[in-house]
C-alpha positions in Angstrom: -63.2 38.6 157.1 -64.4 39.4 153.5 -62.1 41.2 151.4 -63.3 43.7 148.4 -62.4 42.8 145.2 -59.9 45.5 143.9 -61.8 47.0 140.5 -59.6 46.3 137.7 -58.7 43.1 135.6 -59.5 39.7 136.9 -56.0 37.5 137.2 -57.7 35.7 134.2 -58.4 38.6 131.8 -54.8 39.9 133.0 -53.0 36.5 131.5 -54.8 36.7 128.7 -54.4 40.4 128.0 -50.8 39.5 128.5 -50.2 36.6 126.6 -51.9 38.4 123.2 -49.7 41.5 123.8 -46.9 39.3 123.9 -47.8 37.0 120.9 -48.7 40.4 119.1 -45.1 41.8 119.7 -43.2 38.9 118.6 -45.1 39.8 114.9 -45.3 43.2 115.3 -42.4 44.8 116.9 -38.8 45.3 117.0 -36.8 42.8 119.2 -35.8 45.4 121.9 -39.3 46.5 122.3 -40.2 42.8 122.8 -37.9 42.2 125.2 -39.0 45.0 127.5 -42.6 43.8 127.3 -41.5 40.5 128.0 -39.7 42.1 131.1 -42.3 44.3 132.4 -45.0 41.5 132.5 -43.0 39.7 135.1 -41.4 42.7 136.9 -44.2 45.6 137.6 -41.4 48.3 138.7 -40.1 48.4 135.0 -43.6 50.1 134.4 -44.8 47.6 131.6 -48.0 49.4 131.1 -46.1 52.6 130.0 -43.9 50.5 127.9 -46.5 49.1 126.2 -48.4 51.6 125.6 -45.4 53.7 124.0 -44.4 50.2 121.9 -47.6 49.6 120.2 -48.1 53.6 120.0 -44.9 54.0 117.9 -46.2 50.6 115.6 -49.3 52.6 115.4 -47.7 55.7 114.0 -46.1 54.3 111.3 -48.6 51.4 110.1 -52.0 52.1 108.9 -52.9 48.0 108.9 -53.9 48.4 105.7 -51.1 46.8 103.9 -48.8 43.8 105.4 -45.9 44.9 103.3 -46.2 48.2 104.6 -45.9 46.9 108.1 -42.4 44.6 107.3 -40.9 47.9 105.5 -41.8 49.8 108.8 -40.1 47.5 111.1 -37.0 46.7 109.0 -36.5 50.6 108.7 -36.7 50.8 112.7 -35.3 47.9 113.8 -32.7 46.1 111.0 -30.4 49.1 109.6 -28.2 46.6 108.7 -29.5 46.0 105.3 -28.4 46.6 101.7 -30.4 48.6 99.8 -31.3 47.2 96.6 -30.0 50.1 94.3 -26.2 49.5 96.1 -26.4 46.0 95.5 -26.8 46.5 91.7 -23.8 48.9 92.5 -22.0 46.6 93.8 -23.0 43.5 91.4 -21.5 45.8 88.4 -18.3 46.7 90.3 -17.4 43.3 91.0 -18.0 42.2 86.9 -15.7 45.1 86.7 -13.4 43.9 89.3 -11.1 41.4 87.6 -9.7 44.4 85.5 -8.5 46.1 88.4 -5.0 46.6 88.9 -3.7 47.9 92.5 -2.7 51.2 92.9 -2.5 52.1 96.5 -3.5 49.9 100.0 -6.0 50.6 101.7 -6.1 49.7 105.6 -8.8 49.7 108.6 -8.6 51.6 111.5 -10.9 51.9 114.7 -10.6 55.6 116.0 -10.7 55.3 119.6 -10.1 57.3 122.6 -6.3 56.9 121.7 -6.8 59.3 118.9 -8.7 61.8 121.5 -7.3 64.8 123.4 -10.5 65.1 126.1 -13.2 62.9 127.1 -16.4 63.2 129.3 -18.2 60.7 130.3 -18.3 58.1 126.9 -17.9 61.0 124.8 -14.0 61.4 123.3 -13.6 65.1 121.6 -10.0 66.2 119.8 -9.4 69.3 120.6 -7.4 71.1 117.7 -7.7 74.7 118.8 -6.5 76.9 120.7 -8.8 77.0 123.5 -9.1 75.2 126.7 -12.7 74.1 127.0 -14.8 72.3 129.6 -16.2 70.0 127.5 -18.3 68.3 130.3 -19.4 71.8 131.2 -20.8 72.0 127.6 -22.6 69.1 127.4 -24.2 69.9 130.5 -25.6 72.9 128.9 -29.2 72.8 127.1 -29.2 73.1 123.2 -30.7 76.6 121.4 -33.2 73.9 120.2 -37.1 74.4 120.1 -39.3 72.6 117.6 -42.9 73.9 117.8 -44.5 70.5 116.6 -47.7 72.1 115.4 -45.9 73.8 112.9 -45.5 72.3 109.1 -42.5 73.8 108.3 -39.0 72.4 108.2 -37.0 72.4 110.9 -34.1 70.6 109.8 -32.0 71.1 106.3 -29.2 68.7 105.2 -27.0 69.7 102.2 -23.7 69.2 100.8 -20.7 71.6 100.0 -19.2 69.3 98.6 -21.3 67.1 96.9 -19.4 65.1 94.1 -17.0 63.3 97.5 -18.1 60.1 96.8 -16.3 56.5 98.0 -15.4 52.7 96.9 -17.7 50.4 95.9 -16.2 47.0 96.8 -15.0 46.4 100.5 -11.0 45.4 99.7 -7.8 46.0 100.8 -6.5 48.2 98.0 -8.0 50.8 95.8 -7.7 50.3 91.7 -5.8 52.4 89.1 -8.4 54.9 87.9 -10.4 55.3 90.4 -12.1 58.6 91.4 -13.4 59.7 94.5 -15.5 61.9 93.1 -18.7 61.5 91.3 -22.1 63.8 90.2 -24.3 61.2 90.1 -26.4 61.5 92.9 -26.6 57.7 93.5 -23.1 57.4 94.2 -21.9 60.6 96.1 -22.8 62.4 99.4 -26.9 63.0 98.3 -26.6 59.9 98.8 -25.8 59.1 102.0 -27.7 62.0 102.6 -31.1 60.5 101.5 -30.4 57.7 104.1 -30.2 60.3 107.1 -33.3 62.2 105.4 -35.1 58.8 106.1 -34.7 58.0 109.0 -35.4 62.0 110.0 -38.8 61.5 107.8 -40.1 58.5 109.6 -39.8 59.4 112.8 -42.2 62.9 111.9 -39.6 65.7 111.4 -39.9 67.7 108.2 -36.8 68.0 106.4 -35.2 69.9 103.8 -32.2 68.2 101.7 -30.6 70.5 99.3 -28.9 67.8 96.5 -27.4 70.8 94.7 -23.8 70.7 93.2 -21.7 73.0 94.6 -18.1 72.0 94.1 -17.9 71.6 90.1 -15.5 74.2 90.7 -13.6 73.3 94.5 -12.9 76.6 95.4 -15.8 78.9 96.6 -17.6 75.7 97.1 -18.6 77.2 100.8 -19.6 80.2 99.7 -22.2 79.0 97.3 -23.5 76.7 100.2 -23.8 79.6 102.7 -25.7 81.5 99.7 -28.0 79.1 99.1 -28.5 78.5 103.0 -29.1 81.9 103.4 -32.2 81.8 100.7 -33.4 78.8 102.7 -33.1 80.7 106.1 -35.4 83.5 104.4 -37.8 81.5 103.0 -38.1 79.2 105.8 -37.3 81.0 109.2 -38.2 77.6 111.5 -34.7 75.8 110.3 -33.0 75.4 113.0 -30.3 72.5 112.4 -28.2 72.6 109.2 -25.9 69.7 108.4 -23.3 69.7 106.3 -22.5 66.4 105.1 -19.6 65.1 103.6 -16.8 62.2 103.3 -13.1 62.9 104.6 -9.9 61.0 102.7 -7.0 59.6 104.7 -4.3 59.0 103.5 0.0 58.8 104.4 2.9 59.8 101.9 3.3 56.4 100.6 -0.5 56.7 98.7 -1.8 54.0 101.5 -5.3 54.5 102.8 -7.0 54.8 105.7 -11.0 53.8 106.1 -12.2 54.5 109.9 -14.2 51.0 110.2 -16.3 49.8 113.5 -18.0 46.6 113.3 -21.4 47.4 114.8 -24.4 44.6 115.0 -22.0 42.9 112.4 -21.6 44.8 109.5 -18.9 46.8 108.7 -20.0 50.8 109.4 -18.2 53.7 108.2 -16.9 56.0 111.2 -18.7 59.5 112.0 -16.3 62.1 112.5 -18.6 65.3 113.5 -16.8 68.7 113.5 -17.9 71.6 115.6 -15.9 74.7 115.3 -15.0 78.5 117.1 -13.3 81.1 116.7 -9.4 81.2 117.4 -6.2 81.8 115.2 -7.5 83.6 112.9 -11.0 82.6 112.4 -13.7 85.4 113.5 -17.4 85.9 112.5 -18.3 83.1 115.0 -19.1 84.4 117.9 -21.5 81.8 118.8 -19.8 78.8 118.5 -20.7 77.4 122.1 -23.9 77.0 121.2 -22.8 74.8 118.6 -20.7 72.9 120.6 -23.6 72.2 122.8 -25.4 70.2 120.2 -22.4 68.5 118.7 -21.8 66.9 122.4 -25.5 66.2 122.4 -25.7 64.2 119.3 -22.3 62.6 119.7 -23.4 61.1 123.0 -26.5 60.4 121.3 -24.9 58.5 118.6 -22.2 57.0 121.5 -25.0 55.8 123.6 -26.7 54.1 121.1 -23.7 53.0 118.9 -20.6 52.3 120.5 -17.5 53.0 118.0 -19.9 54.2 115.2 -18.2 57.9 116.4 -14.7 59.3 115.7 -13.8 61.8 118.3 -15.3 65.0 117.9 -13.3 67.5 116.8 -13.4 70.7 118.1 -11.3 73.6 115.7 -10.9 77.1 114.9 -12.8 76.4 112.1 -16.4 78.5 110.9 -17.1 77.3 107.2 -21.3 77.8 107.6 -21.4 76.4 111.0 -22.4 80.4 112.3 -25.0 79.8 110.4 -27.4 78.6 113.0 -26.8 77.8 116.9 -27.5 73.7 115.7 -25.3 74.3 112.4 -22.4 71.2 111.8 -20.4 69.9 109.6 -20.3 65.3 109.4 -18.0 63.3 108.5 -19.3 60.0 107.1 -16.6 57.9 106.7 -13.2 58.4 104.4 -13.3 57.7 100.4 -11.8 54.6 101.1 -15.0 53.5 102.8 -18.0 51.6 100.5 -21.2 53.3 100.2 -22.9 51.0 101.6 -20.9 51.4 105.4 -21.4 54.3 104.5 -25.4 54.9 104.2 -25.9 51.5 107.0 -23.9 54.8 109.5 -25.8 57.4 107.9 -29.1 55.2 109.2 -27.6 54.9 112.4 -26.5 58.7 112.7 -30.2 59.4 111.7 -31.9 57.4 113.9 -30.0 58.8 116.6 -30.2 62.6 115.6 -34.0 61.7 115.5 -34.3 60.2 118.8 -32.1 63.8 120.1 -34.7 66.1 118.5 -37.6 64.8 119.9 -36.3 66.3 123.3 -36.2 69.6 121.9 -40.2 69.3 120.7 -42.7 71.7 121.9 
């Protein structure tokens, strides 16, 4: 009996075709992506062609081959957010020929926030519940985002900014904080731009176009919100196809006896500043929201997101009767990045990771 030849690639040309892919990945691509490939040679159910093809496609996007650096950049953006960026090491190089000056004036201690600071959980997702509402939270997270990105369109569909803008956070990773110092800052190297400008980035890379507002709006605290909502509002006119505003800032923790906490996970073994995102409603006392579920919707979204992809990086969400500029939009939060008693640097290596993940979220809602 004589059996066709099925049309396709000899066993031969396959090996080969194989073997370069694989040589090409261990240059060219991050580890996980490797891995897969390496995977889906040997097992044809874990469709290797598809993950191949999506692997080099995503190198493809970001490197034009023109330029060797520009390849390394690409790949330690995507796959090592670990990193110190040079402009925090010089940071940190002057704080520490500062640092022998120092005299103690408070303590400053870790903490992991974990599902013993939560109130609800669904699934891996742990949500505090402050309000005065009894909410389905699995429910919510089961519903689908007010979330369309037309990706034919140039115009933003995302805008980060910062109420208040000046929160800033140490410098040095210790166990006490120094007579003097101030959590507060307007240079825009040191506060919440930022750590803003690290979220922006990762947003950027991945192909989303992105507004970040890096205007100072709590020189004077009070009315700081209402000069955000203002200036949302102008960018809402202008620019009709925003559709997620986030508001990011730094919390402080800290007990009667001036000690201080900093919410600390170790994740791929740095130190990372904990996420804490807010999502609010209306309740005792707060009205003008009447909305808010849709809200809520997202915040699950990107806190399982962010959960799935980083485990610990995440406080538990907290749900409030609280409405700052969140009615803004339906995809409108506040973020937490971390307390003042966190570096900048845990602070921008989680605002890489919170990025990352928010990026990987919104290309679900493309269309």
């Amino acid at each position: 009996m004589r059996y066709k030849r099925k049309k396709g690639l000899s066993f031969c040309k396959m090996f080969c075709t194989v073997s370069a892919l694989i040589v090409s990945s261990v240059f060219l691509l991050p580890s996980e992506s490797f891995a897969k490939i390496c995977v889906g040679s040997v097992l044809p159910c874990m469709d290797f062609n598809s993950t191949v093809r999506s692997t080099i496609e995503k190198a493809n996007a970001s490197f034009n081959g023109n330029d060797k650096d520009d390849l390394e950049k690409t790949i330690s953006a995507s796959s090592n957010k670990a990193y110190v960026p040079d402009d925090i090491k010089k940071l940190i190089e002057q704080a520490e020929r500062q640092s022998p000056n120092d005299k103690k004036d408070g303590a400053i201690v870790e903490h992991l926030y974990d599902k013993s600071s939560a109130t609800d959980s669904t699934g891996n997702i742990l949500v505090r519940n402050a309000s005065d509402r009894s909410v389905d939270f699995g429910n919510a997270l089961a519903q689908s985002p007010d979330l369309h990105i037309d990706s034919s369109s140039d115009d933003p569909s995302i805008l980060i900014f910062h109420t208040h803008t000046t929160e800033s956070y140490q410098m040095l990773d210790r166990d006490f904080y120094a007579v003097g110092f101030t959590s507060r800052s307007e240079d825009n190297s040191k506060n919440m731009v930022r750590v803003g400008n690290e979220i922006v980035a990762q947003l950027q890379s991945a192909g989303f176009k992105v507004i970040h507002d890096t205007a100072i709006y709590d020189k004077t605290y009070n009315g700081a919100y209402d000069r955000s909502g203002a200036a949302i509002d102008g960018y809402l006119k202008k620019h009709p196809s925003i559709q997620v505003i986030l508001d990011i800032h730094r919390d402080a923790i800290q007990d009667q006896s001036g000690t201080k906490t900093k919410p600390v996970a170790l994740i791929n073994g740095k130190k990372a500043a904990q996420i804490m995102i807010i999502s609010g409603c209306e309740g005792d006392g707060v009205t003008g929201f009447p909305d808010w579920e849709y809200n809520l919707r997202f915040a699950l979204k990107l806190q399982q997101k962010c959960t799935d992809n980083y485990p610990q990086l995440m406080r538990p969400l907290l749900f409030d009767n609280r409405r700052y500029n969140m009615y803004k939009s339906h995809c409108s939060l506040l973020i937490e990045v971390g307390s003042d008693s966190n570096t900048l640097d845990e602070a921008c290596y989680s605002a890489r990771l919170l990025g990352s993940s928010l990026a990987e979220l919104l290309k679900d809602y493309i269309s």
